[in-house]
N, C-alpha and C positions, 0 to 999 in steps of 0.2 A: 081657810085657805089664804095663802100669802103669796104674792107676788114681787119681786123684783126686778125693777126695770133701771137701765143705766141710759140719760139723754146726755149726747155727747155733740155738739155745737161748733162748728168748725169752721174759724173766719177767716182762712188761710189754707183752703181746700187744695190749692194748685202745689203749694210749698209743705203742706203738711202730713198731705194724705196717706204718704211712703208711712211715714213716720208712726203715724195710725192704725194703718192697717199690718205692721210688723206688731204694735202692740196687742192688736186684736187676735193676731198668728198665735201669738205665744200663751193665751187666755182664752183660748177660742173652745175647750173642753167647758169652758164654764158660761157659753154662751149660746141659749135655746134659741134664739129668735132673734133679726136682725133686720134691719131696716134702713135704708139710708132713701134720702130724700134732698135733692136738690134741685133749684132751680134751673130751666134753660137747657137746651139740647142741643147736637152738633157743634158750631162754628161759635156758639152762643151761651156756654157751658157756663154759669155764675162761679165764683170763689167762696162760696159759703155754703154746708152742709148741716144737715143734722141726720144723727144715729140715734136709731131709737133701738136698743138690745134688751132683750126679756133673759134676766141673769139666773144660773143655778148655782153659785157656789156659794162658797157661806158668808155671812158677812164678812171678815176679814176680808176674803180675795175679793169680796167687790169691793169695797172700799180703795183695798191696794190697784186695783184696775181704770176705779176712776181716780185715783191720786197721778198714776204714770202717766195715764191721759192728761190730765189739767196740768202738769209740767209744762206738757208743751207751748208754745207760743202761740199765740189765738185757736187756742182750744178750752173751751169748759167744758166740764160734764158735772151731771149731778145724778146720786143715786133718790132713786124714787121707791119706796116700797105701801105696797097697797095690802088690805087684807079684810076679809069680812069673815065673817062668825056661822 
């Protein structure tokens, strides 16, 4: 079994997120599982994220999904792929 996971790191949450979440719109068929986590609530909302996304497409489109991502301006991502026997 193998899994594919895409951690996407967002140090620029306020100015970025639009930008983000259009890329996730457009690759969202290739994405089982999603997760975002950030610090602080309400009035008190932090400017750094992380996404954690469980991938199904084939290597190519993840790859090309977390390229578009790390374009951005304090944004990384890195693909992660796990697998046991």
């Amino acid at each position: 079994m193998k899994k594919t996971v895409l951690l996407v790191l967002i140090g620029k949450r306020k100015e970025e997120a639009v930008k983000v979440q259009q890329i996730l719109t457009g690759w969202g068929c290739l994405i089982k599982t999603r997760l975002g986590i950030h610090d602080g609530v309400l009035d008190n909302c932090s400017d750094s994220g992380l996404l954690i996304l469980e991938m199904v497409g084939s290597d190519e489109q993840n790859q090309e999904i977390a390229r578009k991502l790390s374009v951005l301006p304090g944004v990384s991502s890195k693909l992660v792929e796990l697998e046991v026997e």
